[in-house]
N, CA and C atoms of all chains as a GROMACS GRO file, in nm:
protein
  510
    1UNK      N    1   2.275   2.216   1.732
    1UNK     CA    2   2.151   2.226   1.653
    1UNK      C    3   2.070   2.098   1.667
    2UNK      N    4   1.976   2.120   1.665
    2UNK     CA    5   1.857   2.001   1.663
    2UNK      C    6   1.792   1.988   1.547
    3UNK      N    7   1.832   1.837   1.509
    3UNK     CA    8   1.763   1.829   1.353
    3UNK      C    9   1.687   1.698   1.388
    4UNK      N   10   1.579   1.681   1.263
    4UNK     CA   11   1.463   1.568   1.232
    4UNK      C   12   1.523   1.507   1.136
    5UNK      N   13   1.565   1.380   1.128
    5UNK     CA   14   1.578   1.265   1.032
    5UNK      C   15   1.443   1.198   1.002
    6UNK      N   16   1.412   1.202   0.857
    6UNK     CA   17   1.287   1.112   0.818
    6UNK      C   18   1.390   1.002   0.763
    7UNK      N   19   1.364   0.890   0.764
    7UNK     CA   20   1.438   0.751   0.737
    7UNK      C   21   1.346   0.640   0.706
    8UNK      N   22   1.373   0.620   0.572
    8UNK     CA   23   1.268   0.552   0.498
    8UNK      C   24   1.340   0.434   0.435
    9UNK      N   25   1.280   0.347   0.469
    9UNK     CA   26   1.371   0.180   0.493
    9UNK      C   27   1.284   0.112   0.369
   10UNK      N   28   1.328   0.067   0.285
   10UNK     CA   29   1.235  -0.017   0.189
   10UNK      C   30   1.277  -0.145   0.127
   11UNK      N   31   1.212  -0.260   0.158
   11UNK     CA   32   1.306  -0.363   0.094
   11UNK      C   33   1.374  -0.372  -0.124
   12UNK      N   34   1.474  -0.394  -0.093
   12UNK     CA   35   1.529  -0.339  -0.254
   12UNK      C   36   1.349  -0.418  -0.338
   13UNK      N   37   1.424  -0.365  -0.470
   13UNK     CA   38   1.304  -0.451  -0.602
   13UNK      C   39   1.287  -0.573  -0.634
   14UNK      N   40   1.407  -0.629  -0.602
   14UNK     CA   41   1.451  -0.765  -0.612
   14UNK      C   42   1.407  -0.856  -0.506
   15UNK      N   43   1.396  -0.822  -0.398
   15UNK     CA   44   1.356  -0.888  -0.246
   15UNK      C   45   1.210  -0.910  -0.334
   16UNK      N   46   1.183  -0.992  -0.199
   16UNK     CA   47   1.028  -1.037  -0.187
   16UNK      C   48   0.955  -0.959  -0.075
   17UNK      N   49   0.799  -0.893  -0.104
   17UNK     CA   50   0.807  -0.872   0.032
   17UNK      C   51   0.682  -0.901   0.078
   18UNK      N   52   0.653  -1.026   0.121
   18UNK     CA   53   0.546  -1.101   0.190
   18UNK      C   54   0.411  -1.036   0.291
   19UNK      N   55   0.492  -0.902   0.321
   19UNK     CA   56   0.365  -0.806   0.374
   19UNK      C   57   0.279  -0.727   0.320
   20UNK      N   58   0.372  -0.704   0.181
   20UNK     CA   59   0.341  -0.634   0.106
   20UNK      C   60   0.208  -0.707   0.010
   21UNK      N   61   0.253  -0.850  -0.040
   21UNK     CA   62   0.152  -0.913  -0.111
   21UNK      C   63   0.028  -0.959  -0.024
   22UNK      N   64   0.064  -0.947   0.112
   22UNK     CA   65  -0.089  -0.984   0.186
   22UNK      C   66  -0.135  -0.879   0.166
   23UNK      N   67  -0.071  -0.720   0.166
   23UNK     CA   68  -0.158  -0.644   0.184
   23UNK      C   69  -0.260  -0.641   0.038
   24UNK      N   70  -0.169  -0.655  -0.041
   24UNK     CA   71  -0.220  -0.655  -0.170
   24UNK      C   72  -0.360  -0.740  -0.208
   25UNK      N   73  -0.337  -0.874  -0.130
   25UNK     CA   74  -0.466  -0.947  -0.156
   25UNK      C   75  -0.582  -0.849  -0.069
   26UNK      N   76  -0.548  -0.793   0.045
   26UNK     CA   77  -0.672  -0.768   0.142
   26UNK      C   78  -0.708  -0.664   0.049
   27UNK      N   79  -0.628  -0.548  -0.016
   27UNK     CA   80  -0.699  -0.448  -0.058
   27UNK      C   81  -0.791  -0.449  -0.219
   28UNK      N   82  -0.722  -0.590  -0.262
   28UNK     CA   83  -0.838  -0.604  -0.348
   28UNK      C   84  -0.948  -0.710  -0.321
   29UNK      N   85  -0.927  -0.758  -0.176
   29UNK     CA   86  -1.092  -0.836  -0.189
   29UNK      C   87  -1.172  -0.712  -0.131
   30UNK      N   88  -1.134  -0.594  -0.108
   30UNK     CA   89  -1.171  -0.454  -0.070
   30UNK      C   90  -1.237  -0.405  -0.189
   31UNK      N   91  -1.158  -0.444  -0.314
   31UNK     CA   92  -1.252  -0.381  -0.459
   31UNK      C   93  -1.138  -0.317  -0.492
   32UNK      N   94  -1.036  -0.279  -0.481
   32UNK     CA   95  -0.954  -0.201  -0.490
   32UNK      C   96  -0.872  -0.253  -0.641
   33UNK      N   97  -0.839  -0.218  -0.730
   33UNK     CA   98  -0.774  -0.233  -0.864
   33UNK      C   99  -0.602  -0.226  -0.810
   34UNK      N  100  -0.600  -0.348  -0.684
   34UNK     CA  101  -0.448  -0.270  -0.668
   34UNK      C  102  -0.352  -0.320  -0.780
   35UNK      N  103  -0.255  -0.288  -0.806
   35UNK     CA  104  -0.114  -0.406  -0.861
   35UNK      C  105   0.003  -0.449  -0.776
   36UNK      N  106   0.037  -0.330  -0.735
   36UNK     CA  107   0.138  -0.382  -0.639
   36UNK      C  108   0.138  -0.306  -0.529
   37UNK      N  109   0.220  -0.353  -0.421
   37UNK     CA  110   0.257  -0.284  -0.287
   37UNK      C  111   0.377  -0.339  -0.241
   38UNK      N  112   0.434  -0.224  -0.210
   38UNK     CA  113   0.567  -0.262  -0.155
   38UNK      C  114   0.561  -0.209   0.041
   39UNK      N  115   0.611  -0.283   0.129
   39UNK     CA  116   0.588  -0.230   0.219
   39UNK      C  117   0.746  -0.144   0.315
   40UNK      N  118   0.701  -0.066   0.404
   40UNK     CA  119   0.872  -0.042   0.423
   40UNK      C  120   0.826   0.020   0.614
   41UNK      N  121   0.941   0.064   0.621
   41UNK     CA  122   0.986   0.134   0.773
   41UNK      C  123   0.971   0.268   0.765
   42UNK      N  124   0.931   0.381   0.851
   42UNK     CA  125   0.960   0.502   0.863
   42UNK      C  126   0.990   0.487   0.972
   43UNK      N  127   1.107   0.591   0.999
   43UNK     CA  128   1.166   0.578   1.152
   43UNK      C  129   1.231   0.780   1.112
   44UNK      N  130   1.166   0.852   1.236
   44UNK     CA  131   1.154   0.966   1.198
   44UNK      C  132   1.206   0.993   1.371
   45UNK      N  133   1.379   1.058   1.355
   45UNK     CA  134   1.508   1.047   1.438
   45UNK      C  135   1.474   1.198   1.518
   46UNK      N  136   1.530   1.225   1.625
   46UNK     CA  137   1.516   1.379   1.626
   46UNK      C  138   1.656   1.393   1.715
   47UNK      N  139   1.748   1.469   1.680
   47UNK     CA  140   1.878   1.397   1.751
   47UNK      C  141   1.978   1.562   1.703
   48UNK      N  142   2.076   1.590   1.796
   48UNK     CA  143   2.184   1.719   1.823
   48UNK      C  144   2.307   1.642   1.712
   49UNK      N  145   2.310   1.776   1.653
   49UNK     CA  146   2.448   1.743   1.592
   49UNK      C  147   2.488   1.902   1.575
   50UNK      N  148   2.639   1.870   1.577
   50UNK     CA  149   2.717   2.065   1.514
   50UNK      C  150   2.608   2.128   1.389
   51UNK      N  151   2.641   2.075   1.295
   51UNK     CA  152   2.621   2.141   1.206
   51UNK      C  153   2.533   2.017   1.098
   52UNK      N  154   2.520   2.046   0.948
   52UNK     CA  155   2.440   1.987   0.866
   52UNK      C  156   2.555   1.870   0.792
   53UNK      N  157   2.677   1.890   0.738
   53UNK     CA  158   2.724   1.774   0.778
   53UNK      C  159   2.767   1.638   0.879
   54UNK      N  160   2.756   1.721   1.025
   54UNK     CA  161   2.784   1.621   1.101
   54UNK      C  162   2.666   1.552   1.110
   55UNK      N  163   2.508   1.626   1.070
   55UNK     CA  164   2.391   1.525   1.098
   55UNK      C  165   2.396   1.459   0.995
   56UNK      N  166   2.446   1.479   0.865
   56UNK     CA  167   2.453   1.399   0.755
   56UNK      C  168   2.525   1.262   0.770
   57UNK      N  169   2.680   1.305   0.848
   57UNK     CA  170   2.684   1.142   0.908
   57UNK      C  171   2.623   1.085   0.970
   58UNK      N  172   2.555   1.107   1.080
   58UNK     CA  173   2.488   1.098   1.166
   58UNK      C  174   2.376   1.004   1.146
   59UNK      N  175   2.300   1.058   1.070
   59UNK     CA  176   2.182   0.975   0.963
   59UNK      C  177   2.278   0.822   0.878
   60UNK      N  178   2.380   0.888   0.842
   60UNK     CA  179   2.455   0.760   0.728
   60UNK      C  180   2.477   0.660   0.863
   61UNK      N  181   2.528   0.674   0.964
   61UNK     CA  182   2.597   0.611   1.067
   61UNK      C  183   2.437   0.516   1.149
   62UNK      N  184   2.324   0.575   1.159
   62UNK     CA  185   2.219   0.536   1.152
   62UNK      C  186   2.185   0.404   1.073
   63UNK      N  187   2.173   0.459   0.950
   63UNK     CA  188   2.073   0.396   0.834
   63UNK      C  189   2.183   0.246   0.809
   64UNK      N  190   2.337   0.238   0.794
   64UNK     CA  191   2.373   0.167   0.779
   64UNK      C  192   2.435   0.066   0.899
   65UNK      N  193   2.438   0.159   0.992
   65UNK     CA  194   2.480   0.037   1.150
   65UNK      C  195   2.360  -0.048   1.174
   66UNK      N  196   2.242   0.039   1.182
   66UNK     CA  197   2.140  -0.028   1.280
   66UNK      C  198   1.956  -0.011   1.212
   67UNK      N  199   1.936   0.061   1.146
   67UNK     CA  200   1.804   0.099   1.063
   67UNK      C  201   1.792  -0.001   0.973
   68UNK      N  202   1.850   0.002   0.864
   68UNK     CA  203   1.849  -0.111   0.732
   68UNK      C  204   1.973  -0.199   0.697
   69UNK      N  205   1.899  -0.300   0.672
   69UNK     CA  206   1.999  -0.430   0.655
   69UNK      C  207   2.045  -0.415   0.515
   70UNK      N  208   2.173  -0.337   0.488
   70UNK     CA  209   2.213  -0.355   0.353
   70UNK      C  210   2.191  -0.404   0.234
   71UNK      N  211   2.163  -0.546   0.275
   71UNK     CA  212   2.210  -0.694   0.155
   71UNK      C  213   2.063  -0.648   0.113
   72UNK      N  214   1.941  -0.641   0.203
   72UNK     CA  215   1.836  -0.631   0.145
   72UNK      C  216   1.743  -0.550   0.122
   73UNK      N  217   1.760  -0.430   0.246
   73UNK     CA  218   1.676  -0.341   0.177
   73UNK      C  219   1.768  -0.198   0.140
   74UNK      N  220   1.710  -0.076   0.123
   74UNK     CA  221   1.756   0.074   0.124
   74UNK      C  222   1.701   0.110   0.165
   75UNK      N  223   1.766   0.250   0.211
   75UNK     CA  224   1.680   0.350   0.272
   75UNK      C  225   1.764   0.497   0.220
   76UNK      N  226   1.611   0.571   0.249
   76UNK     CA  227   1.652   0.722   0.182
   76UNK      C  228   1.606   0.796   0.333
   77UNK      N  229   1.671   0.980   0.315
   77UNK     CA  230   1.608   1.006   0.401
   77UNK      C  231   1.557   1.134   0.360
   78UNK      N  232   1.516   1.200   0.460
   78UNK     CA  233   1.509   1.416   0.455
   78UNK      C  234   1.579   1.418   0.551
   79UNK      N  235   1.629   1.545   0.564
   79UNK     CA  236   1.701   1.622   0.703
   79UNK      C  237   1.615   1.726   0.735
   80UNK      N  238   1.565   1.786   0.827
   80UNK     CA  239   1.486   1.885   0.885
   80UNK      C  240   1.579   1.929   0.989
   81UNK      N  241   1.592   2.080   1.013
   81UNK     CA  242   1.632   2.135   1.148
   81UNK      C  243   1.526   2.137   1.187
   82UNK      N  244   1.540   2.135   1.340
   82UNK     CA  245   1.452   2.223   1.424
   82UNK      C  246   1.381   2.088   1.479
   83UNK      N  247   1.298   2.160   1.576
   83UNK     CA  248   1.165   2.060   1.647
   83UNK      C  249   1.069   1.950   1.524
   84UNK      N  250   0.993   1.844   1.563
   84UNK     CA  251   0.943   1.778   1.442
   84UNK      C  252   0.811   1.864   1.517
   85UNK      N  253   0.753   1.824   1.400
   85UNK     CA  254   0.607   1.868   1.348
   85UNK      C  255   0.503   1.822   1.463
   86UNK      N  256  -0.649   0.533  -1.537
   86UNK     CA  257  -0.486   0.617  -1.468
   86UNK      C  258  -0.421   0.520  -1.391
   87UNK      N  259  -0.290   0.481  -1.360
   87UNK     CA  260  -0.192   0.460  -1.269
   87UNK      C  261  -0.187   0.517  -1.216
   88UNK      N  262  -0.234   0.511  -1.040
   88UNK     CA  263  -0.180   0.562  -0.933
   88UNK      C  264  -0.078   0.541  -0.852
   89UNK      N  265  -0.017   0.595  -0.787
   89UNK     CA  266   0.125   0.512  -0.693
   89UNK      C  267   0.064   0.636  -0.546
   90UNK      N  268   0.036   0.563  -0.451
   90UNK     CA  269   0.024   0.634  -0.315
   90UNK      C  270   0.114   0.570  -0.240
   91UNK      N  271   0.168   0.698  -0.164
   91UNK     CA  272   0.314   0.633  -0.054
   91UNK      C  273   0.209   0.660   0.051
   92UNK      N  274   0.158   0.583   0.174
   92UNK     CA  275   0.070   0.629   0.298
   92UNK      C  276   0.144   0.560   0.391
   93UNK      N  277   0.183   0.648   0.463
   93UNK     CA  278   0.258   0.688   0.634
   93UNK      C  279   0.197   0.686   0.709
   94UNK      N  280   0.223   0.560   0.780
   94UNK     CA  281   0.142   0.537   0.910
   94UNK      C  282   0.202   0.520   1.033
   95UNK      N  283   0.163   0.658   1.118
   95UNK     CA  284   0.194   0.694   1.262
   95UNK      C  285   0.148   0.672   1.397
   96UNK      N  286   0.206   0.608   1.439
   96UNK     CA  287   0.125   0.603   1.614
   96UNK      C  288   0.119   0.751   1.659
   97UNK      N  289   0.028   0.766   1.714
   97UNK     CA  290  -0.032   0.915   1.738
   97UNK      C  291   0.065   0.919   1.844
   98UNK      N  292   0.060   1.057   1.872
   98UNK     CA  293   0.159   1.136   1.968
   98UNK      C  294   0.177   1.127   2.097
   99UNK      N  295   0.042   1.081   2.129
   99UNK     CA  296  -0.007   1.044   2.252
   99UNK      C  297   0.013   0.865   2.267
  100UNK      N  298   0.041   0.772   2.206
  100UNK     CA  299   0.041   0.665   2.188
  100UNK      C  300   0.229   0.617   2.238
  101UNK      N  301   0.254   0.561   2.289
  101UNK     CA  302   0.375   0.478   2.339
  101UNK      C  303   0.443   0.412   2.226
  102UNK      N  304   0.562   0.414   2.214
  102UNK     CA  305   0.612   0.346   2.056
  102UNK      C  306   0.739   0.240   2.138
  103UNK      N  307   0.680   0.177   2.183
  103UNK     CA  308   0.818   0.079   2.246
  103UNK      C  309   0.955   0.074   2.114
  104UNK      N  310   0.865   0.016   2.005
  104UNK     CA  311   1.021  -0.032   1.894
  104UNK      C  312   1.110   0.180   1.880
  105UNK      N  313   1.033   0.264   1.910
  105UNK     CA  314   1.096   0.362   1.912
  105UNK      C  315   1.171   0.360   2.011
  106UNK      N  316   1.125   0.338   2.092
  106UNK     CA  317   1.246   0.380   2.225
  106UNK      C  318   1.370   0.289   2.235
  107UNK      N  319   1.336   0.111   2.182
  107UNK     CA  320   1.429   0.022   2.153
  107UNK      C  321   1.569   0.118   2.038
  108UNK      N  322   1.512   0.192   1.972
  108UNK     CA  323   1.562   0.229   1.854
  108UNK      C  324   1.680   0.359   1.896
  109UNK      N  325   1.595   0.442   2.014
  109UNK     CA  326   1.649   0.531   2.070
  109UNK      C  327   1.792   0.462   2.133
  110UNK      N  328   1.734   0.411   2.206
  110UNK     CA  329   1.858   0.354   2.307
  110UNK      C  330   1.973   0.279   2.251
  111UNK      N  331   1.965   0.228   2.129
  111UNK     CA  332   2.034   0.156   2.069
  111UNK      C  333   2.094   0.272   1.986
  112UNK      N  334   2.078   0.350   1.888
  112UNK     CA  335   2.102   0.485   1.901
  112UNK      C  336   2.232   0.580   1.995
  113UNK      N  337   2.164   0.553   2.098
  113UNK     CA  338   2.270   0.611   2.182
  113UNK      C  339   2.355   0.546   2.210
  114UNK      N  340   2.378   0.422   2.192
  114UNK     CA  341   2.426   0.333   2.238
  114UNK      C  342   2.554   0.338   2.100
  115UNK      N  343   2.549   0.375   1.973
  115UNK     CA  344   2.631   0.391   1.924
  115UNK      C  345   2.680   0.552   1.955
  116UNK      N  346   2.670   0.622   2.028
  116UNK     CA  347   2.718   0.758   2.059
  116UNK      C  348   2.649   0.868   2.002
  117UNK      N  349   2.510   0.841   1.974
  117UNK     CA  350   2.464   0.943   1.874
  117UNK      C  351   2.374   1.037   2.013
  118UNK      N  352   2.357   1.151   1.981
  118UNK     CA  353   2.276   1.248   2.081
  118UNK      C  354   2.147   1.216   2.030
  119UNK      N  355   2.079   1.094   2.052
  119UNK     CA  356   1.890   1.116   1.970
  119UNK      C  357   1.847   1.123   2.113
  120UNK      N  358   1.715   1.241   2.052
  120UNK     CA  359   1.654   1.249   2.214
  120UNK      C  360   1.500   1.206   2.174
  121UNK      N  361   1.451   1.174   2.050
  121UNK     CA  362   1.354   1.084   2.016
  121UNK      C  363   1.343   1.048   1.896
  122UNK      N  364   1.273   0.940   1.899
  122UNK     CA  365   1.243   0.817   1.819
  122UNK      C  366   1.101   0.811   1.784
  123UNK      N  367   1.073   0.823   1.670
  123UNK     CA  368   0.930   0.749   1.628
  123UNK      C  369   0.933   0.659   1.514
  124UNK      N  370   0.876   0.545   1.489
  124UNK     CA  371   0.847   0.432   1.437
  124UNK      C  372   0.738   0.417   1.354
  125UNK      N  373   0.725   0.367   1.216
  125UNK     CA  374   0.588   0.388   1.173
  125UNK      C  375   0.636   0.292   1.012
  126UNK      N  376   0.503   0.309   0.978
  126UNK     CA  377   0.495   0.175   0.825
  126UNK      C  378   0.460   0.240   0.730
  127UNK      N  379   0.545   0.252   0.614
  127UNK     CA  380   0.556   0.339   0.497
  127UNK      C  381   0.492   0.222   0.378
  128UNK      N  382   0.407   0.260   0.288
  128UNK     CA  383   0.347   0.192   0.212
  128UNK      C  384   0.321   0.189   0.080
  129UNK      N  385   0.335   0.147  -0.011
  129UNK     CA  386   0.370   0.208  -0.107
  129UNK      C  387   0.238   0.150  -0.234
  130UNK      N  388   0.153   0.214  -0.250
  130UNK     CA  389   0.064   0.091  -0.345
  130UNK      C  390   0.046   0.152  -0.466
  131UNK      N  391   0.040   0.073  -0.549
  131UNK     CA  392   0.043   0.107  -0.731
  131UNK      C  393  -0.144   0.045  -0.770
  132UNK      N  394  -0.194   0.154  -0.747
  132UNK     CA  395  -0.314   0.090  -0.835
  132UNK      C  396  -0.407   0.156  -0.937
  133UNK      N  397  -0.500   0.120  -0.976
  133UNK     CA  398  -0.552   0.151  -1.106
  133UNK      C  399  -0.712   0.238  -1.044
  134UNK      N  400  -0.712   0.385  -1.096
  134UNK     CA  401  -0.833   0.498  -1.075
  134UNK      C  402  -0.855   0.535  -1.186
  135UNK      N  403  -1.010   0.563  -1.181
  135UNK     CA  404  -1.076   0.649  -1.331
  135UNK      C  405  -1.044   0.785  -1.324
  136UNK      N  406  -1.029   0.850  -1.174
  136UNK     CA  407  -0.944   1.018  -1.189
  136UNK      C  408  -0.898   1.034  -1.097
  137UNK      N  409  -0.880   1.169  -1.033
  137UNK     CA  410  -0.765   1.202  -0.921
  137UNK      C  411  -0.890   1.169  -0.763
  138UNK      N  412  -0.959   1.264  -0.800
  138UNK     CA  413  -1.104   1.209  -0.718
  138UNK      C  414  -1.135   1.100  -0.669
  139UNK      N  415  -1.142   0.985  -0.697
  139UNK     CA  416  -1.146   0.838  -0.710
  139UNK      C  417  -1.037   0.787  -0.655
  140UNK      N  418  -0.895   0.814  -0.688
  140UNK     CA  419  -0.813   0.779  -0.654
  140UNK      C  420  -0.782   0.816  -0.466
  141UNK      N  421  -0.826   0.952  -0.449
  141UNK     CA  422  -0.783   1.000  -0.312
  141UNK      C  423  -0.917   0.911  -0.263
  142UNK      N  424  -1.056   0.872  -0.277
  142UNK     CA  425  -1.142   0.789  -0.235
  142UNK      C  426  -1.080   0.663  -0.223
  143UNK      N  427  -0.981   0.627  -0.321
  143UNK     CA  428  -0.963   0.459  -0.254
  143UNK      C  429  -0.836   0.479  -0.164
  144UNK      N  430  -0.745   0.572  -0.171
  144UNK     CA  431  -0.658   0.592  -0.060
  144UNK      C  432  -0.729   0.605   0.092
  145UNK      N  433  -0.821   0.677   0.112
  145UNK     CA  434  -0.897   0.670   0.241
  145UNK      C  435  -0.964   0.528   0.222
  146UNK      N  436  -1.007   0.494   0.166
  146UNK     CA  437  -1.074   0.354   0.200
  146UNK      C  438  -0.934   0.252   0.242
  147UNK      N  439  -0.824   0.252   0.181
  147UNK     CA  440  -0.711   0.173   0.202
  147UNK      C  441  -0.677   0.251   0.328
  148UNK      N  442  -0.668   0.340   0.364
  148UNK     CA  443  -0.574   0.388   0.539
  148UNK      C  444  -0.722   0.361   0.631
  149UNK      N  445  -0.799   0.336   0.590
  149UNK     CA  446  -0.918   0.375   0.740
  149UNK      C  447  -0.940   0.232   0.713
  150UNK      N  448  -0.989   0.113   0.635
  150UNK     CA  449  -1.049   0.028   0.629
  150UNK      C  450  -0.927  -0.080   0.726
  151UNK      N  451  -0.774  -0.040   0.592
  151UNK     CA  452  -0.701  -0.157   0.610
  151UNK      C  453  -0.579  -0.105   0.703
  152UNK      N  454  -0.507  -0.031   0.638
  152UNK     CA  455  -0.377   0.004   0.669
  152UNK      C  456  -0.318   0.114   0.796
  153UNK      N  457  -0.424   0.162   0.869
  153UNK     CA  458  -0.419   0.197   0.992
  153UNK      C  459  -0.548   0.174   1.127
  154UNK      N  460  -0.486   0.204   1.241
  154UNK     CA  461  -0.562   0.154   1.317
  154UNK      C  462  -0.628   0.291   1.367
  155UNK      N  463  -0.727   0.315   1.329
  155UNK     CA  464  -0.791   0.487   1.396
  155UNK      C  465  -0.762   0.518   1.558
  156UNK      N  466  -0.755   0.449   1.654
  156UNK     CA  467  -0.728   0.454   1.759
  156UNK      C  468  -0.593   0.499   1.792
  157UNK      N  469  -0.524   0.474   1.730
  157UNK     CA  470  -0.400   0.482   1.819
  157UNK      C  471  -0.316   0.496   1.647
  158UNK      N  472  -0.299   0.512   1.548
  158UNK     CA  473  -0.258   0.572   1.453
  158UNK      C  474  -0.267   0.669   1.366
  159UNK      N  475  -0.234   0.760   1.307
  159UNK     CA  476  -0.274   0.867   1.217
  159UNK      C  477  -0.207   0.806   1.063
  160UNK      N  478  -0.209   0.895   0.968
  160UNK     CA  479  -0.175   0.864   0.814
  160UNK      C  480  -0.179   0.969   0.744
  161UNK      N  481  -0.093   0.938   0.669
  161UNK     CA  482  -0.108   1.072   0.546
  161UNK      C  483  -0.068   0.993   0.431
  162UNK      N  484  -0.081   1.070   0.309
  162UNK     CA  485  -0.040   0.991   0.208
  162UNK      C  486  -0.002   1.110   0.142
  163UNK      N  487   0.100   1.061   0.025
  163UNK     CA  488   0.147   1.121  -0.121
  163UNK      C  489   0.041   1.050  -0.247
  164UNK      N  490  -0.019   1.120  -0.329
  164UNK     CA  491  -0.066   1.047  -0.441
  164UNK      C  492   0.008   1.131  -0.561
  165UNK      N  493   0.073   0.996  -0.617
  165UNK     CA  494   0.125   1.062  -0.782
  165UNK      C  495   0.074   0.994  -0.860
  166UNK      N  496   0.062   1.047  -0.985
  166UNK     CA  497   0.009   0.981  -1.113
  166UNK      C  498   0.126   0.873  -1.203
  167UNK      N  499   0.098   0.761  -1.233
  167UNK     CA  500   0.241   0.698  -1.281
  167UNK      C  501   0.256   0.607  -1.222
  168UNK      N  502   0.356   0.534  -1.276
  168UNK     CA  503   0.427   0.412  -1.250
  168UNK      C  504   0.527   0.442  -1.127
  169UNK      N  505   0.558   0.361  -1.047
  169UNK     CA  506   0.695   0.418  -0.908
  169UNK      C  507   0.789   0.411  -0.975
  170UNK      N  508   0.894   0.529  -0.903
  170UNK     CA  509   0.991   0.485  -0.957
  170UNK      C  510   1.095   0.364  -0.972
   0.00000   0.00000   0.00000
C-alpha cells in the first residue's frame, strides 16, 4: 500500500524560536495585531508499507530517527493512503 | 477576536525541493520504501481581528506579502478562533 505522511515538526513551548519572533516583528511593522508566532517544519512523506500499522511505525521510525530533534522540538502527524494530492 | 492561523507553505510541484530529496535519501537510507519527499514551513500566528472577514484579509496579506514566495511557493492556511492550543 502507498500511504502520505503529513509530519509536522514544531519547536516545544518552552524553546525559543528566533524565526518565529522575526517573523513576528515583520508582520506587525505590516499593521498586523500579531502576538505570537511559532514557526515549524512540514515534511509531507509518500512511502510503501504492508498495512496501517506498519506505516504507523514507519512515520514513528521517521519523526524520531531523523525529522525532529527530541530534546527540542515535537512533531505530530496524519496518515493518508493513497497518492498525495 | 483571537485568531490562531496555521499557514503551510509549499514549493510548488513544479519547483525542485533539494532538502526533500536530502530527506528522501536519508530515509532510505534507514530502510524505509519513501518514493517522495516534500519539504515546506508550517506557521503558526496568534493575532488579534475585528471578524472572521478581516481575519482571512490579514492571513492573505501575511502569505502573499511576507510568508511565501508567489513564484515558486503555494499556501494554505487553517483559521480558528481562540487561543492555540
Amino acid at each position: 500500500m502507498i500511504y502520505v505522511a503529513t509530519i509536522r515538526v514544531l519547536p516545544k513551548a518552552e524553546v525559543r524560536d528566533p524565526q518565529g519572533e522575526a517573523i513576528r516583528g515583520a508582520l506587525r511593522s505590516l499593521g498586523l495585531a500579531v502576538s505570537d508566532v511559532r514557526t515549524g517544519k512540514e515534511i509531507v512523506v509518500t512511502f510503501e508499507a504492508a498495512d496501517e500499522p506498519a506505516a504507523r511505525d514507519a512515520v514513528g521510525i521517521m519523526g524520531t530517527e531523523l525529522l525532529a530533534n527530541p530534546v527540542i522540538e515535537d512533531y505530530a502527524y496524519e496518515l493518508k493512503e493513497g497518492a498525495p494530492a
